[in-house]
Each structure stands twice: as structure tokens, then as C-alpha cells.
N, C-alpha and C positions, 0 to 999 in steps of 0.2 A: 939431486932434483927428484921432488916426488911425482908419482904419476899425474895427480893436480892442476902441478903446477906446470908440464910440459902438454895438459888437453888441449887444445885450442876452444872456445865459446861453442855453442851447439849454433847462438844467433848472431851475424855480422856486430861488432861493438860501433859505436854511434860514433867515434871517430874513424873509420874506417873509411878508405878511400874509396869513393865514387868517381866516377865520370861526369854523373847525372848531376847537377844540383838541386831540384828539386829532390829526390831522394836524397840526399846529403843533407837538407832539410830538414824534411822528416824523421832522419832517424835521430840526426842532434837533438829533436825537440819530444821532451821526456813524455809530454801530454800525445803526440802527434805518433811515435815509436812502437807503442802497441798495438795499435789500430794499424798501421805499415804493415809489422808481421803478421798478422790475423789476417791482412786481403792477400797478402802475396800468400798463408800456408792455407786459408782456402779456397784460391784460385788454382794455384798449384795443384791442391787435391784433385779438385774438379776436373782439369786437361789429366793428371797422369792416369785415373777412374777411367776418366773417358776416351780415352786413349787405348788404354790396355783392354778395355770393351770392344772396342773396334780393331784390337791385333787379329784377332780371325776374318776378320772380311775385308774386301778386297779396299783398301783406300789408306792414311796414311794415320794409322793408328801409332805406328810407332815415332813417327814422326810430332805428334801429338801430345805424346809420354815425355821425348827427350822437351819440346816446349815447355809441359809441365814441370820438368826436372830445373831449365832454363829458371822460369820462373821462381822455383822455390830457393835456387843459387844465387840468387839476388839478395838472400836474406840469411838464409840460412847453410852454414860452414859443410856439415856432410851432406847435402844436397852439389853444392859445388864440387867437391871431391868425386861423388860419384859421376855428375855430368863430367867431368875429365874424365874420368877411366873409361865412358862410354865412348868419349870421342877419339880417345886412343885404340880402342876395339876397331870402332868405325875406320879409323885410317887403314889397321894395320889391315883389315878387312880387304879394305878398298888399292892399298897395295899388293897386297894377294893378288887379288883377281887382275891388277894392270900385268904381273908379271908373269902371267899364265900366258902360254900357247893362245890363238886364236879359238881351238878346237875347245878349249875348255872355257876360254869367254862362252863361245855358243851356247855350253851345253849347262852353265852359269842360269844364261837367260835362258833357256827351255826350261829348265826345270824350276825355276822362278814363274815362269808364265804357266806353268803346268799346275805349280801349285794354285795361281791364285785363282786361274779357270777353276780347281777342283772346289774349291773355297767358294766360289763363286755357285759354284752348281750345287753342289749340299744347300747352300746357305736356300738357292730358288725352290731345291727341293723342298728343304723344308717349309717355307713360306708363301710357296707358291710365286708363278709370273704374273710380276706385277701389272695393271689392267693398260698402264698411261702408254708402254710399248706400242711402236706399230702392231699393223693386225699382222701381217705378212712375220715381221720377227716372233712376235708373240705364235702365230702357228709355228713358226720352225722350230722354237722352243720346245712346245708339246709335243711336234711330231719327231725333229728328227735327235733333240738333245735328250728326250725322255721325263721332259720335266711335265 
């Protein structure tokens, strides 16, 4: 067997099992097929761009990537593959940390919370506090966080 013919397609083949039938659909219909792949690969662009922009600040940037990744595995074969590997990371991640000591949960989330305060605080420094803040936080900011 040559290399070839053991690749698998780069895009889902249009009989490919769905759930959805409305996508099952579309990708049957030869006119309907390229216009599918073209919103799901730049939609997908769009969240994983916008996602990996916002991995440094405090909010759900990666959370945002794996969506886009979601999104582009609906069509596209190494897109899927990779949203698996990530979700087998995330597990084994997430079994780790269940099978730690309490002492090292703690110290898990402290240093989780550590970072994104610190993230948080470069990011004000740099930008300045914002104005919409109470007055009262917005002084504590300046005065006692050093922003």
C-alpha cells in the first residue's frame, strides 16, 4: 500500500457520517460543499486568531481556540485529530491534578490565580485602569496595587 493511498482526505468526504442532517446536506450537494468548507475554515480561523489573542489575558482564550478547533473538525480530518489529542492532554491533565494530595490541589490553584492576577496587572499597567470602575476600586488600584 502506498503512502496515498493509506492518507486519509485533508476535508470530511460528502458521504461521511453526520449526525446533523442539515450538514449531511450540504456537504452531499456538490454546489452547496464548498461554500460549507469555506464558512466552517473561516470561522474556525476567526475563534482560533481570536482565541490565542486573548491566551494572555485573563478570560477564556483557550477555551475559544479549542471552539475554533471544534469548529474546523466538523470538516476538516487533521483538525479533528488534533482536537483529540487536545482532549486527551486535557483529561490526562485533569486526572493528574484529581490524583494529587490536597496540598498540591491548593498550590494548583494559587499558582493558577497568581498567574492570572499577574496577567491581569501587567496587562492594567500597561493600559491603564479602566475609567467605568468604581471610584473607591479604581483609587485602590492606583494607590495600593501601583497601577
Amino acid at each position: 500500500m502506498t503512502d496515498a493511498e493509506t492518507r486519509r482526505p485533508f476535508f470530511r468526504t460528502a458521504d461521511d457520517h453526520d449526525e446533523w442532517e442539515w450538514r449531511r446536506r450540504l456537504r452531499a450537494n456538490p454546489t452547496t460543499r464548498p461554500v460549507l468548507r469555506s464558512v466552517v475554515a473561516v470561522l474556525g480561523l476567526v475563534l482560533v486568531l481570536g482565541g490565542l489573542a486573548l491566551v494572555p489575558l485573563p478570560g477564556p482564550g483557550w477555551l475559544i481556540v479549542i471552539i475554533g478547533l471544534a469548529v474546523w473538525a466538523s470538516e476538516i480530518e487533521p483538525a479533528s485529530d488534533l482536537l483529540e489529542w487536545v482532549k486527551r492532554q486535557v483529561r490526562r491533565w485533569e486526572e493528574w491534578v484529581r490524583a494529587q494530595s490536597h496540598v498540591v490541589k491548593a498550590l494548583v490553584g494559587v499558582g493558577t490565580f497568581l498567574f492570572v492576577a499577574g496577567v491581569l496587572w501587567v496587562t492594567l499597567r500597561l493600559t491603564g485602569v479602566p475609567g467605568f470602575l468604581p471610584d473607591a476600586l479604581e483609587g485602590w488600584l492606583q494607590d495600593t496595587a501601583g497601577l
